[in-house]
MARDRENZA-161337 format. One line per 10 residues: their letters; for each residue z, y, x of N, C-alpha, C. Coordinates in Angstrom, 3 decimals. Layout:
<atoms>
A> Z,Y,X,Z,Y,X,Z,Y,X; ... $
</atoms>
This chain:
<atoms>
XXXXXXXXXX> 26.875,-1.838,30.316,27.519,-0.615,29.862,29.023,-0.828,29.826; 29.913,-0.072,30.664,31.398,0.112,30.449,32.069,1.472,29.213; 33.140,1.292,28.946,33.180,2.786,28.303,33.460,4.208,29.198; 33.366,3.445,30.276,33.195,5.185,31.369,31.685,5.397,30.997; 30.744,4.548,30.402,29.580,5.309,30.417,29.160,5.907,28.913; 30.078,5.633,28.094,29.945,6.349,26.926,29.883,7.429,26.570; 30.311,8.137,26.791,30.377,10.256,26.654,29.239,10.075,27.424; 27.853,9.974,28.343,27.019,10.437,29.020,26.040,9.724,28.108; 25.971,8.433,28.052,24.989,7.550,26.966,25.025,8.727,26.308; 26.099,8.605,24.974,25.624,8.979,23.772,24.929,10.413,23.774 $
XXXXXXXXXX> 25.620,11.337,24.988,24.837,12.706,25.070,23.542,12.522,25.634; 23.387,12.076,26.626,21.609,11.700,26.851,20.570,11.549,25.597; 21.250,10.512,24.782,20.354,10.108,23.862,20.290,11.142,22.715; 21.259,11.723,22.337,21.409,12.438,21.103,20.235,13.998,21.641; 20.720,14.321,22.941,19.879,15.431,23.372,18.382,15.204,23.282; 17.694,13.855,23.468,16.556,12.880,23.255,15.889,12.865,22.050; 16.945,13.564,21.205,16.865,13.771,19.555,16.725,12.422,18.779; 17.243,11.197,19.565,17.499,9.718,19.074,18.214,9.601,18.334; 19.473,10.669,17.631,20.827,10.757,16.814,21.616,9.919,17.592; 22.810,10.570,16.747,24.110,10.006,17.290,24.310,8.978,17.070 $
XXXXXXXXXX> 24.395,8.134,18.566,24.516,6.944,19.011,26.298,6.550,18.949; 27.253,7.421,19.093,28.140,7.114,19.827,28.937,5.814,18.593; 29.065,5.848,17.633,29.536,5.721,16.668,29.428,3.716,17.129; 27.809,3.320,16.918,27.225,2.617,17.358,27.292,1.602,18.656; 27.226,2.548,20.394,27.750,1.837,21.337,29.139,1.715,21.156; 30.309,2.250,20.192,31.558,1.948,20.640,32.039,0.944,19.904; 30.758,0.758,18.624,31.150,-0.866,18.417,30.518,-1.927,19.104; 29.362,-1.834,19.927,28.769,-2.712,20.793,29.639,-3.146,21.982; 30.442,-2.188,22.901,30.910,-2.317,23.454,32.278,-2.747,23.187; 32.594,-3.216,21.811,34.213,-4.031,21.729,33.541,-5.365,20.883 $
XXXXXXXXXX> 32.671,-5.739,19.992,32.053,-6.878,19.745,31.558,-7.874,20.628; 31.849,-9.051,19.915,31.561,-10.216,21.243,30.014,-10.481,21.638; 29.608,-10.144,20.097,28.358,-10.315,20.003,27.299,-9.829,20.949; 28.008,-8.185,20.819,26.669,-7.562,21.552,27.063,-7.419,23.095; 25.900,-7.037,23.532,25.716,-7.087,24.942,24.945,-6.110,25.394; 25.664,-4.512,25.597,25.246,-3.072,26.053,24.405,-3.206,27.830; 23.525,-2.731,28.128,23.054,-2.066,29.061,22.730,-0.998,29.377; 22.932,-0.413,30.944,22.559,0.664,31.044,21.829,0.661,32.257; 20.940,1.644,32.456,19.955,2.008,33.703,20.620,3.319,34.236; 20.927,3.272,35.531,21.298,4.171,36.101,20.819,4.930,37.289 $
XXXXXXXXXX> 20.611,5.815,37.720,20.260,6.673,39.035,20.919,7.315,39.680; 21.399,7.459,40.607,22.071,8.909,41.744,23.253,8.928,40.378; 23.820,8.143,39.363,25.082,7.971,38.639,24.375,9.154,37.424; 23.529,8.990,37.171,23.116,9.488,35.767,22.485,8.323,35.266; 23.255,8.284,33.852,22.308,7.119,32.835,20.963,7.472,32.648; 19.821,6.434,32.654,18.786,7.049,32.378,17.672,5.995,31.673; 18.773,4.950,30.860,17.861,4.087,30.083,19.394,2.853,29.349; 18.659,2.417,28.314,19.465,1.657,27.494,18.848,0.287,27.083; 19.905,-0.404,26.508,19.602,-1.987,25.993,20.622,-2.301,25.491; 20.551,-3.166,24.124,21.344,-4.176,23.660,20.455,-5.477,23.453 $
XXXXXXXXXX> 21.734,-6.220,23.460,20.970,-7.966,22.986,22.366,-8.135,21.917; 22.113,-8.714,21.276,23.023,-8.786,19.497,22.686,-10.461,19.318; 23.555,-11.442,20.130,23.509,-12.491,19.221,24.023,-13.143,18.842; 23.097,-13.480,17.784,23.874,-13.830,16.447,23.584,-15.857,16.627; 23.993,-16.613,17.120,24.168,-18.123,17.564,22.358,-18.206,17.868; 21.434,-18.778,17.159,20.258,-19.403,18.031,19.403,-18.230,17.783; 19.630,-16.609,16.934,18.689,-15.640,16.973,19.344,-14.697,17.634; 18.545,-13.836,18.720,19.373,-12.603,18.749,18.251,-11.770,18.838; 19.007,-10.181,18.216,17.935,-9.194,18.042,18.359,-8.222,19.768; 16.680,-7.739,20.015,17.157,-6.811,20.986,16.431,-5.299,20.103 $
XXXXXXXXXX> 17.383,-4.506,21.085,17.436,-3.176,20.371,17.845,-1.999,21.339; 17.666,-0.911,20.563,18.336,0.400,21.249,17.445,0.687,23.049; 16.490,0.215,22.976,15.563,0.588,24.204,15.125,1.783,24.319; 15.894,2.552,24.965,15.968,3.701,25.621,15.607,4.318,26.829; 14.668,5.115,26.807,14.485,5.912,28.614,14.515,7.375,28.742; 14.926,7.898,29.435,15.226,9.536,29.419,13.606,9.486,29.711; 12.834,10.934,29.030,11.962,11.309,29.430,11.266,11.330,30.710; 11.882,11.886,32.085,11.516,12.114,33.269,11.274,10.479,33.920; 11.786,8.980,33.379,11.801,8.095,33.787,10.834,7.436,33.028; 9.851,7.719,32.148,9.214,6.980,31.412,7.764,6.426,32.293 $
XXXXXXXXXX> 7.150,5.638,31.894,6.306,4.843,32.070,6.219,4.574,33.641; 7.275,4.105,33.716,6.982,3.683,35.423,8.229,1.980,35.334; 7.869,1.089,34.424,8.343,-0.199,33.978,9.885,0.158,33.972; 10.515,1.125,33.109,11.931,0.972,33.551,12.383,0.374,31.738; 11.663,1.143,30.747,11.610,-0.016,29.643,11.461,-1.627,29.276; 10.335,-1.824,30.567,10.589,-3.110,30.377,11.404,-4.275,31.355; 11.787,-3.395,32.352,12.933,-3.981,33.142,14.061,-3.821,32.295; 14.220,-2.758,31.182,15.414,-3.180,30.394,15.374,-3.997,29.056; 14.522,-4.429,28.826,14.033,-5.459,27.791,13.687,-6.728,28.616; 13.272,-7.154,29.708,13.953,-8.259,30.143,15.235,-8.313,30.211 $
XXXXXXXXXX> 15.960,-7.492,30.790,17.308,-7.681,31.070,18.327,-8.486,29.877; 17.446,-7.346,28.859,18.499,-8.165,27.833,18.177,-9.363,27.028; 16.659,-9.792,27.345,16.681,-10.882,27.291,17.114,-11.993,27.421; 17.316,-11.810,29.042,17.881,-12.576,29.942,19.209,-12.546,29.708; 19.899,-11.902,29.083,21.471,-12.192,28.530,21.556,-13.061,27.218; 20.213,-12.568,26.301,20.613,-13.448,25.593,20.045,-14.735,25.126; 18.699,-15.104,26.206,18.780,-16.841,26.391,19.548,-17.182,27.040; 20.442,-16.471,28.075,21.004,-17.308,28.975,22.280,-17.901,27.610; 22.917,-17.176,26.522,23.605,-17.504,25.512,23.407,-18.472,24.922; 21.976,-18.348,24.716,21.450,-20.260,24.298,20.685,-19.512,23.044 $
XXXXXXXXXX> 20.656,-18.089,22.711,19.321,-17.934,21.559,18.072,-18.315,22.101; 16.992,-18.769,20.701,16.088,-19.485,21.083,14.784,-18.712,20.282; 15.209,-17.499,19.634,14.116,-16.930,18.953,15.073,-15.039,19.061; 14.000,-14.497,19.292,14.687,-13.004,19.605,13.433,-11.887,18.565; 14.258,-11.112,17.765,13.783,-10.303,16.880,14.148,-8.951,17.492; 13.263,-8.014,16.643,13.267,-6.763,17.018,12.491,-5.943,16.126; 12.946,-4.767,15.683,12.253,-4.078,15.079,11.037,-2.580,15.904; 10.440,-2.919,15.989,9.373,-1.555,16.764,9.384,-0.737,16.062; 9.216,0.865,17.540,8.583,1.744,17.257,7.088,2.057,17.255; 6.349,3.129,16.482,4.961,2.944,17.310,4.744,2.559,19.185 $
XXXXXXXXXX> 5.560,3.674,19.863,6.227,3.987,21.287,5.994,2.257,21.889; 7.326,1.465,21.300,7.447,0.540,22.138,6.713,-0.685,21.341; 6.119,-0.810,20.616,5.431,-1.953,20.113,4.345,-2.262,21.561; 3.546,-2.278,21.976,2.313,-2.469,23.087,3.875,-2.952,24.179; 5.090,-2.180,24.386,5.518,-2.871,25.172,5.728,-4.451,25.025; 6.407,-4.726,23.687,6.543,-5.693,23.346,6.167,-6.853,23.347; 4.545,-6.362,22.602,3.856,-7.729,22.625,3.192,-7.813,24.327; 3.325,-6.936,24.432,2.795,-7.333,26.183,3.795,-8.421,26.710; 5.124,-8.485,26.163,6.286,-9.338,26.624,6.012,-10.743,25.682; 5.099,-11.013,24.765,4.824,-11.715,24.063,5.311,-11.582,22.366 $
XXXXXXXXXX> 5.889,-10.450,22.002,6.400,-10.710,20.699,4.914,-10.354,19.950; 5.122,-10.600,18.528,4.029,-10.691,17.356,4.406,-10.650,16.272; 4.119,-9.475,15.466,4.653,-9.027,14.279,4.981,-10.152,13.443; 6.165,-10.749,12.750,6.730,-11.518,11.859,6.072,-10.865,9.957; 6.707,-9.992,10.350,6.373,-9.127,8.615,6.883,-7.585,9.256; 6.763,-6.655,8.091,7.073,-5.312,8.128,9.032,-4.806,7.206; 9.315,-3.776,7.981,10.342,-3.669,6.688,9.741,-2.596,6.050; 10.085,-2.434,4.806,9.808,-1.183,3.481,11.138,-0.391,3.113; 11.272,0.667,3.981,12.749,1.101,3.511,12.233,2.143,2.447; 13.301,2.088,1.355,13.032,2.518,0.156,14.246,3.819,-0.069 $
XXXXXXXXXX> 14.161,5.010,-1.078,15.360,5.981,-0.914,14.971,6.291,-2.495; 16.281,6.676,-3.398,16.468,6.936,-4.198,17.798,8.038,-4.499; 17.688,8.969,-5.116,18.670,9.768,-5.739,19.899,9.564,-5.774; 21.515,9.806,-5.200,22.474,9.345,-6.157,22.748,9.535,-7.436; 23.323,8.987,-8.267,23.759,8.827,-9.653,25.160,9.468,-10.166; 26.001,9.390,-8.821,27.205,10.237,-9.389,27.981,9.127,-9.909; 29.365,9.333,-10.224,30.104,8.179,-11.156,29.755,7.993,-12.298; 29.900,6.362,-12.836,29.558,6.364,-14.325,30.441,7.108,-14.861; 29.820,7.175,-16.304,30.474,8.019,-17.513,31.879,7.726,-17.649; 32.546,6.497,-17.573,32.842,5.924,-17.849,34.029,5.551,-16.543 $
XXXXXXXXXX> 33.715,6.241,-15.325,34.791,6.012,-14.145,34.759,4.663,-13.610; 34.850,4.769,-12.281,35.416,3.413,-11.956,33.817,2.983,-11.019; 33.559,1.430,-10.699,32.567,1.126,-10.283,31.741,0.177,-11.691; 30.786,-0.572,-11.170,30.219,-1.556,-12.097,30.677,-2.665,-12.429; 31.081,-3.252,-13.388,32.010,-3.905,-13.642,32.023,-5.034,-12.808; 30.822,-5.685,-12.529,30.723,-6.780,-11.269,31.045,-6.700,-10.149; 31.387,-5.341,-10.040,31.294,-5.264,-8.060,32.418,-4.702,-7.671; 33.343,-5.217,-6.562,34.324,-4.902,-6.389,34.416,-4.967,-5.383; 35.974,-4.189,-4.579,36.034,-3.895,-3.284,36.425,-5.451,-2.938; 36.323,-5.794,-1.363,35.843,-7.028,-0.080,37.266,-7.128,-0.467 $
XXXXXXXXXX> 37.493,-8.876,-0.345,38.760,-9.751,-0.091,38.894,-9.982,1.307; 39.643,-10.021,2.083,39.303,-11.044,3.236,38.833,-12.828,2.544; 39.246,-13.431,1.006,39.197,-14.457,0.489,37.212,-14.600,0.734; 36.590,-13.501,0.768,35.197,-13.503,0.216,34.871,-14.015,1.207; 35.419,-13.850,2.954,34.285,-14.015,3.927,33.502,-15.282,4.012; 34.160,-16.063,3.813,33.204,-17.595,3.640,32.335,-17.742,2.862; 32.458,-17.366,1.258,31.297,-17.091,0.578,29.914,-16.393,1.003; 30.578,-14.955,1.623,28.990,-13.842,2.748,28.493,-14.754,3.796; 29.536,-15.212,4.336,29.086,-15.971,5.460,27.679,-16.796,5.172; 28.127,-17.322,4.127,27.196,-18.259,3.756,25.855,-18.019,3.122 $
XXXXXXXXXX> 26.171,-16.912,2.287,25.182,-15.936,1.449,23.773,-15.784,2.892; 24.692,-14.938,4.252,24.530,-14.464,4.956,23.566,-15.378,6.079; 24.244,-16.424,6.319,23.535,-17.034,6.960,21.922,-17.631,6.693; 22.410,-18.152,5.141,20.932,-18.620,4.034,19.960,-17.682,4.275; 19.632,-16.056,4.373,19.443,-15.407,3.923,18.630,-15.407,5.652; 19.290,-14.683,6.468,18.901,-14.717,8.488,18.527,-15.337,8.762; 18.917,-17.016,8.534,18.896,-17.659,10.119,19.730,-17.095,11.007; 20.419,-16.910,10.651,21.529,-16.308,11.918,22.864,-16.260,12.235; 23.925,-16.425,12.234,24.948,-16.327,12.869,25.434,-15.469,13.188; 26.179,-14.465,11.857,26.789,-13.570,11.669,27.616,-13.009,11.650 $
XXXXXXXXXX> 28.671,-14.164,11.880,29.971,-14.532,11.896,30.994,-13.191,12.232; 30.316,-12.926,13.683,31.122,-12.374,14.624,31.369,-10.832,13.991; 30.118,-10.365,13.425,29.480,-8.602,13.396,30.185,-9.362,11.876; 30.148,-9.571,10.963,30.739,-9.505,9.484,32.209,-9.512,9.912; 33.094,-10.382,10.254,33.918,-10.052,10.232,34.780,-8.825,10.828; 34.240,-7.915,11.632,34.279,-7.364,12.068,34.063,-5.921,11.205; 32.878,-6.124,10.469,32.492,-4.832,10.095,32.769,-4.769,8.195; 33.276,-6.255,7.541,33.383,-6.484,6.641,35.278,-5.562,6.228; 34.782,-4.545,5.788,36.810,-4.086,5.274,36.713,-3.608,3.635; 37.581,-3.361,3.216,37.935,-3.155,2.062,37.301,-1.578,1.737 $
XXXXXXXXXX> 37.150,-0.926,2.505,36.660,0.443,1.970,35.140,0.684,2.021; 34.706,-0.493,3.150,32.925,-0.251,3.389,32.043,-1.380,2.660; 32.817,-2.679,2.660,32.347,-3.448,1.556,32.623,-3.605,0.141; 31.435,-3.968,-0.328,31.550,-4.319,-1.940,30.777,-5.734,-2.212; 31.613,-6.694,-2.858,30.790,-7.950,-3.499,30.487,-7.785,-5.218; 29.561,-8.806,-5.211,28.685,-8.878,-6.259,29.351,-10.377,-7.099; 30.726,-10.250,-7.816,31.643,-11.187,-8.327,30.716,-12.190,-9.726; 30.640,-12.990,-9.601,29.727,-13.625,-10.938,30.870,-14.602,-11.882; 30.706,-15.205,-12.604,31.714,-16.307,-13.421,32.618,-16.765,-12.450; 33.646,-16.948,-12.985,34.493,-17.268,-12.112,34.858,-16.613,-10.240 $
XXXXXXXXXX> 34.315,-15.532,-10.494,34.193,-14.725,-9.474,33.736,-14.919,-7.986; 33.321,-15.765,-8.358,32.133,-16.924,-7.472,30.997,-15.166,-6.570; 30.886,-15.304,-5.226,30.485,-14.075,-4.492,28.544,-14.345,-4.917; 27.809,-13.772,-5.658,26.469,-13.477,-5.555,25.905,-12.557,-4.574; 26.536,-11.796,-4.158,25.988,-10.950,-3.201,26.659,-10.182,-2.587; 26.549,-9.324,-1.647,27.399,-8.442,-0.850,26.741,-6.978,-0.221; 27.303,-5.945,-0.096,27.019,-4.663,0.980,28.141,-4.948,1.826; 27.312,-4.533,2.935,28.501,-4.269,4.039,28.341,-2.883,4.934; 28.975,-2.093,4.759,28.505,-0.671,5.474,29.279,-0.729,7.011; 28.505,-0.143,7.753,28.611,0.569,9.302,29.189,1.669,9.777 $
XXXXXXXXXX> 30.111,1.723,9.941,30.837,3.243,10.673,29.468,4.197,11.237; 28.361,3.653,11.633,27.189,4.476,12.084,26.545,4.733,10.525; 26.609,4.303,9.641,25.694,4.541,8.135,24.403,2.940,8.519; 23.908,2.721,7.223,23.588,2.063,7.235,24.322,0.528,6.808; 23.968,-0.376,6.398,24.743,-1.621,5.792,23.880,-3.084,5.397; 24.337,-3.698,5.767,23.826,-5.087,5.341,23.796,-5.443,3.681; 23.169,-5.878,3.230,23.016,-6.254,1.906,22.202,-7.472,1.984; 23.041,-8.133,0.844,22.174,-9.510,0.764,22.234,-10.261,-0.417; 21.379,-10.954,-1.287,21.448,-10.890,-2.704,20.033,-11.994,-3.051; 20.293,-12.983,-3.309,19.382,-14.285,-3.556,18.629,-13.725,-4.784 $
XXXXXXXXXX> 19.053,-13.212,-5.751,18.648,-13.180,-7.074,18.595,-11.281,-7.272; 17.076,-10.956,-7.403,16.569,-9.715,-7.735,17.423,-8.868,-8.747; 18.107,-9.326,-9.623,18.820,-8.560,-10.650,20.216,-8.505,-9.498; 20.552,-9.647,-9.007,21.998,-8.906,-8.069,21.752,-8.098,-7.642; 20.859,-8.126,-6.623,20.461,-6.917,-5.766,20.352,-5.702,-6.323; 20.182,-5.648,-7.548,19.567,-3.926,-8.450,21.249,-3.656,-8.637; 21.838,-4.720,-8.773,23.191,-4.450,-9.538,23.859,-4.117,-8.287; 24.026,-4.506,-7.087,24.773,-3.440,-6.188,24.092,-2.398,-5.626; 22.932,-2.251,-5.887,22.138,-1.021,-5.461,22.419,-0.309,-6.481; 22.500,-0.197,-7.540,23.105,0.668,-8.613,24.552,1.099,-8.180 $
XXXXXXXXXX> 25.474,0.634,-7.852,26.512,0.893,-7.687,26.682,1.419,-6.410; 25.888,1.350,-5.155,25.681,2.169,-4.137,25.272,3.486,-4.805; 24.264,3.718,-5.329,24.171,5.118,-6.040,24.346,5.904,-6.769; 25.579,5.104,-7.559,26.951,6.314,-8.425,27.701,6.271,-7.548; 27.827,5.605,-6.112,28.821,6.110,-5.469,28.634,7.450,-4.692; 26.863,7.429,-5.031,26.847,8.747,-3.589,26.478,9.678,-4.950; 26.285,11.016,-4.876,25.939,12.399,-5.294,24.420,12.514,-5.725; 23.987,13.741,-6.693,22.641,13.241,-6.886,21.923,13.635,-5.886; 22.557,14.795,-4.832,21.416,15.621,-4.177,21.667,14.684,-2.947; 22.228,13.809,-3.085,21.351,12.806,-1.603,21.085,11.394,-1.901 $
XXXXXXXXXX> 19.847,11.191,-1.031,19.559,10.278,-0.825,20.314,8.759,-0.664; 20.062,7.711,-1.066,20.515,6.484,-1.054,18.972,5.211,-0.313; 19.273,4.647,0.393,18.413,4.210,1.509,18.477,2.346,0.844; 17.661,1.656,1.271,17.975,0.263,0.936,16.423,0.054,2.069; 16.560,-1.418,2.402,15.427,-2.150,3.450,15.261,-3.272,2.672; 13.920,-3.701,2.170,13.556,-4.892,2.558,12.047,-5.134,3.195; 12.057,-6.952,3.001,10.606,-7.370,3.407,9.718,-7.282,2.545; 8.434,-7.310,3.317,6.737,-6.864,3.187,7.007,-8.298,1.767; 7.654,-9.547,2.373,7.462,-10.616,1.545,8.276,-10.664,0.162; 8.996,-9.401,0.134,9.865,-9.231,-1.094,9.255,-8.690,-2.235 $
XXXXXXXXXX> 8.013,-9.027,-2.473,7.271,-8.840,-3.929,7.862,-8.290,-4.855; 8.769,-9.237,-5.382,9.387,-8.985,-6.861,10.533,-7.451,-6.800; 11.057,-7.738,-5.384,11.750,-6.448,-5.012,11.099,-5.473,-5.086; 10.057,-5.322,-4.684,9.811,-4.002,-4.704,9.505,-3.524,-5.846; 8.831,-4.089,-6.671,8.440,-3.684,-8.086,9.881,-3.710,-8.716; 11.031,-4.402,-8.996,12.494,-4.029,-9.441,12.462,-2.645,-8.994; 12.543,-2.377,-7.701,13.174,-1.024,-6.848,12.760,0.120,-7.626; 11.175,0.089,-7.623,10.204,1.287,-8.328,10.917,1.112,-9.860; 10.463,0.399,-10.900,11.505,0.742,-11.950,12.463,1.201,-11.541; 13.486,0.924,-10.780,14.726,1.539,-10.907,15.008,3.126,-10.591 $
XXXXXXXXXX> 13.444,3.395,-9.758,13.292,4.799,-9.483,13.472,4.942,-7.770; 13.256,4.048,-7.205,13.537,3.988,-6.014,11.842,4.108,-5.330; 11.738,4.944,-4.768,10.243,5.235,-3.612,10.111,5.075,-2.512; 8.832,3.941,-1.985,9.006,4.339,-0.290,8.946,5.363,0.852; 9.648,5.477,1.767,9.709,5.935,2.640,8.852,6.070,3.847; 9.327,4.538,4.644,8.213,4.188,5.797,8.352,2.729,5.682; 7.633,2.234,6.871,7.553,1.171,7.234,7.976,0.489,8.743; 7.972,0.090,9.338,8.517,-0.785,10.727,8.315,-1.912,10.761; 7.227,-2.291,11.678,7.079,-4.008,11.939,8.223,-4.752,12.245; 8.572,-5.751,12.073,9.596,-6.721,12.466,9.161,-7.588,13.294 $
XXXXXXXXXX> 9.186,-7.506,15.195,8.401,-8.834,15.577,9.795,-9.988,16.224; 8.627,-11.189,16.728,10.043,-12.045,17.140,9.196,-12.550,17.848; 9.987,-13.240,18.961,9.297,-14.730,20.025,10.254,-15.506,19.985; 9.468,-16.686,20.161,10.327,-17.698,20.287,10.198,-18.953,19.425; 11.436,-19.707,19.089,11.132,-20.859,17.533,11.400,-20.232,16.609; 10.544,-20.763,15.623,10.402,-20.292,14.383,11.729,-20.192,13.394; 11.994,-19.730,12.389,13.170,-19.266,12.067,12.936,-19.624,10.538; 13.959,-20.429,10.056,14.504,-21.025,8.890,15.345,-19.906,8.340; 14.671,-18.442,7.086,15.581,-17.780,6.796,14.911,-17.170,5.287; 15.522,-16.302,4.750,14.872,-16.366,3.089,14.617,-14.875,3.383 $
XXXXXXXXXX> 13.752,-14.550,3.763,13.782,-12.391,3.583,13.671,-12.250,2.257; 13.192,-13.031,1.379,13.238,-11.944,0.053,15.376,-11.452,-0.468; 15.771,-12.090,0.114,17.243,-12.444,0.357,18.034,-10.686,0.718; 17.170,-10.345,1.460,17.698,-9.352,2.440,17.383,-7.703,1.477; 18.148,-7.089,1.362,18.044,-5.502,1.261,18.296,-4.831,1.821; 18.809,-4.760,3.230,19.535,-3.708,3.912,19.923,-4.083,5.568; 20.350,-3.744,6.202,20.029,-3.742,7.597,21.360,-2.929,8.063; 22.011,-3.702,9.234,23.432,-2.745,9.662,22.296,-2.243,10.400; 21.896,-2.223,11.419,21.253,-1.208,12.558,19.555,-1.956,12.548; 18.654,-1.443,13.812,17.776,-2.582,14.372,18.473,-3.010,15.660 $
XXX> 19.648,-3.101,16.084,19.705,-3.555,16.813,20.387,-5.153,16.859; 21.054,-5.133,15.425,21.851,-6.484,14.932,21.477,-6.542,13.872; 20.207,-6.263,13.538,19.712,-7.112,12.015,20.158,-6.359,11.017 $
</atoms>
């Protein structure tokens, strides 16, 4: 994908009723990380791919086919493709989140459900009484990134480096400051919506999810992700008044992956984790 193919991508897909993509490829296409594809015909786009990686994991994502091109292997000529970009990088385990749609493609390619995600939605709260945010959580330092980094990595298996610093700024992130202001946890929001969150300890996690939802209004919704293996999370969430939504398998191939999901609340895209 070049950015001459951007204004046609994002209208293909959005007309597809996939939502607006554009927000999305125009950070794929300036990140080092990711790695855009496109399928083309007679110079009409007519299929998509990313590979997102993050050092020995990368997620593939955004597998796309215009209607009139479907089931004649052009999905999975673009899910090799981006495979093939990102072992040739040197990842050694590749994640992905399915649709009903493309799951059968998948495991036909060999992947196998890892766990499920549980995205959860709750009410906003409005500002406290009291103004201001929660007293723990405050807007992103550039001083913090080594702390997330690290949070971040514990948490994946992955190699984040590139997409945090990048997407980590002072107006979309918030950390979770403890004694000595030592980083417990972090949000990181997406110019597309959506945000990474990550939080070792179940009470952090409630404590910037609280503060995500006096930031938004009551009449909308507030979104959070985790794993099938996040037990204790989910029962926190429900007290807090938070209900599920849906679900989405998480599959992967490859070597096995050294990473903590109960760790995880939130998700920049499926296409980078």
């Amino acid at each position: 994908m070049t950015r001459a193919d951007l204004d046609q991508t994002a209208a293909a897909i959005l007309a597809d009723q996939w939502g607006d993509r554009r927000a999305w490829f125009e950070f794929a296409l300036t990140c080092d990380s990711c790695h855009p594809v496109v399928a083309e015909v007679d110079g009409e786009i007519v299929g998509t791919g990313v590979a997102t990686v993050n050092g020995p994991v990368a997620w593939i994502g955004t597998i796309w086919v215009a209607p009139p091109h479907r089931r004649h292997g052009l999905g999975t000529a673009l899910t090799d493709a981006v495979i093939d970009e990102a072992q040739s990088r040197g990842s050694r385990t590749l994640v992905l989140v399915a649709t009903d749609r493309g799951r059968q493609l998948y495991e036909r390619l060999g992947f196998e459900v890892q766990t499920w995600y549980r995205t959860f939605e709750a009410p906003g709260l409005g500002a406290p009484a009291a103004g201001g945010e929660t007293p723990s959580v405050r807007p992103f330092r550039p001083a913090d990134l080594d702390p997330i980094f690290a949070l971040d990595s514990a948490a994946t298996g992955e190699d984040r480096r590139t997409l945090l610093t990048a997407l980590a700024t002072r107006d979309g992130t918030r950390v979770l400051a403890g004694e000595d202001d030592v980083v417990c946890g972090f949000v990181a929001r997406a110019p597309w919506g959506g945000g990474a969150t990550v939080a070792p300890q179940v009470d952090d996690a409630i404590t910037l999810l609280r503060a995500r939802r006096h930031a938004s209004v009551p009449d909308k919704r507030v979104r959070c992700g985790i794993l099938l293996d996040n037990e204790a999370g989910a029962e926190a969430l429900e007290r807090e008044g938070w209900t599920e939504a849906w679900r989405a398998p998480r599959l992967f191939r490859g070597a096995a992956m050294t990473w903590q999901p109960e760790h995880l609340w939130g998700q920049f895209n499926h296409a980078i984790g």
